[in-house]
One Martini backbone bead per residue (centre of mass of N, CA, C, O) as a GRO file, in nm:
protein
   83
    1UNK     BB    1 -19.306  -4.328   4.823
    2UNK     BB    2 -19.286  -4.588   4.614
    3UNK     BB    3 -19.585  -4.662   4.581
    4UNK     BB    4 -19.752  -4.405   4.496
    5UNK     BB    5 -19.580  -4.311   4.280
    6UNK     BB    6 -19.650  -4.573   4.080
    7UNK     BB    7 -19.946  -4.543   4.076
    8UNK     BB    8 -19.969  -4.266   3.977
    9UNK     BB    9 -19.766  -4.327   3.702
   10UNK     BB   10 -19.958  -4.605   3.640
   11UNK     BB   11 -20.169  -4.803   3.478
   12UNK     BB   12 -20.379  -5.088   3.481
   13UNK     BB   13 -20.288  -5.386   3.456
   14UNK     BB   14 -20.412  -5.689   3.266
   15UNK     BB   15 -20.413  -5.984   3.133
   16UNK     BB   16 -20.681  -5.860   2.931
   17UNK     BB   17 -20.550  -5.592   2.845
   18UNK     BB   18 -20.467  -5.408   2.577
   19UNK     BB   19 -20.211  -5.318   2.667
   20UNK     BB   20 -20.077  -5.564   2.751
   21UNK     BB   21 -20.112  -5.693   2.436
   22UNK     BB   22 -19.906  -5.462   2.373
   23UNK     BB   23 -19.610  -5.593   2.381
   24UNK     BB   24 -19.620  -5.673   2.688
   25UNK     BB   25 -19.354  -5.781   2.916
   26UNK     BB   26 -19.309  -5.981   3.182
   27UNK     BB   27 -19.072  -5.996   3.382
   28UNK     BB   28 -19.094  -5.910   3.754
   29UNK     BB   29 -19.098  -5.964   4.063
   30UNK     BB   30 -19.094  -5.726   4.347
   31UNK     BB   31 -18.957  -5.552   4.548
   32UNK     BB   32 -18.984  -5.224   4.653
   33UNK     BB   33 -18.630  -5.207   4.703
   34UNK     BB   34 -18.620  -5.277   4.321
   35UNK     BB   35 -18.789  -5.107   4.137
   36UNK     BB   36 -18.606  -4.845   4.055
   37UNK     BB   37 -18.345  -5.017   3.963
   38UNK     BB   38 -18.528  -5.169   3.715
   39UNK     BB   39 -18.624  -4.947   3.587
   40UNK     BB   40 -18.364  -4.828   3.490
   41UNK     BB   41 -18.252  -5.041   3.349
   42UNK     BB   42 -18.461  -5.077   3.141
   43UNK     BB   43 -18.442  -4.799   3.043
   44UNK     BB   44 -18.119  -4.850   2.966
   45UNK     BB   45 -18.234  -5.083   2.732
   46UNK     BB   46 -18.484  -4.916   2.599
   47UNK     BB   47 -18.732  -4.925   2.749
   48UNK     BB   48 -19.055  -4.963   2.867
   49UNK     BB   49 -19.228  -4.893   3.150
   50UNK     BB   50 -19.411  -5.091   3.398
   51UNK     BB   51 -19.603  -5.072   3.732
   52UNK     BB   52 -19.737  -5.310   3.968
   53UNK     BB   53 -19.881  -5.374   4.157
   54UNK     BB   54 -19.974  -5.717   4.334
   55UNK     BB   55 -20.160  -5.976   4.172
   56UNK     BB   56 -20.321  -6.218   4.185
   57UNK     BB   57 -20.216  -6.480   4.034
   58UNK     BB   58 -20.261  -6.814   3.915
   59UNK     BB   59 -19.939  -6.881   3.803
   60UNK     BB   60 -19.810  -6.845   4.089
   61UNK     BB   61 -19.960  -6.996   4.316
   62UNK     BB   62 -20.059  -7.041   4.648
   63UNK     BB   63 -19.787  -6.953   4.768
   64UNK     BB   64 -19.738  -6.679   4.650
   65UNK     BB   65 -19.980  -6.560   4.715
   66UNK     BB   66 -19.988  -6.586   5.033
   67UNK     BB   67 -19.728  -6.381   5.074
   68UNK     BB   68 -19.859  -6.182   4.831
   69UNK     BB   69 -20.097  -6.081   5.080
   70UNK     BB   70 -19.944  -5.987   5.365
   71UNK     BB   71 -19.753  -5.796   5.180
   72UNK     BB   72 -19.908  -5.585   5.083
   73UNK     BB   73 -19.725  -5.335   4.901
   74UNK     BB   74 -19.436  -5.463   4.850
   75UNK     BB   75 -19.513  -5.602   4.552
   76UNK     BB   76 -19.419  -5.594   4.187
   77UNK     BB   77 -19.473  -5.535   3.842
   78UNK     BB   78 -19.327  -5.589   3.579
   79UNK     BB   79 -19.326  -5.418   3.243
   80UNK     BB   80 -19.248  -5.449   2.891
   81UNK     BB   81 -19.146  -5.228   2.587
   82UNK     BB   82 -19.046  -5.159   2.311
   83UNK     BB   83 -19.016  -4.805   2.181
   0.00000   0.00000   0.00000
C-alpha cells in the first residue's frame, strides 16, 4: 500500500520546520496512484525526494482543502531538494 511505504519512509515535513527550510522546495499536490512515477521522475532528474500525506494548508483555498479532507490519505505533497 503506497500511504504505509510514504509514511514509515519519511519524516514530517511542515510548512515553519528545519527541515522545509533547509532548501526543500514544494513541487506538486498528487493523488496517491501518481506518487511513485513522479517520485522516480524526481530522483532521475537528480533530487533528493520527500513525499508527506497533505495536510490543511492555508494557501490552498478552502475549496480544495475542503475536497483533500473528504479524500483522507489520497493525496500527497511531493518536495525536493539538489543532492
Amino acid at each position: 500500500m503506497v500511504t504505509m511505504a510514504i509514511k514509515a519512509e519519511h519524516k514530517k515535513l511542515t510548512p515553519g520546520s528545519k527541515q522545509l527550510t533547509k532548501q526543500w522546495e514544494k513541487r506538486n499536490t498528487v493523488g496517491k496512484d501518481r506518487v511513485e512515477e513522479l517520485r522516480a521522475l524526481y530522483e532521475e532528474l537528480g533530487f533528493e525526494v520527500k513525499v508527506e500525506e497533505y495536510q490543511h494548508e492555508s494557501e490552498a483555498g478552502e475549496k480544495c482543502n475542503e475536497c483533500f479532507a473528504v479524500s483522507k490519505g489520497n493525496y500527497f505533497v511531493i518536495y525536493t531538494r539538489k543532492k
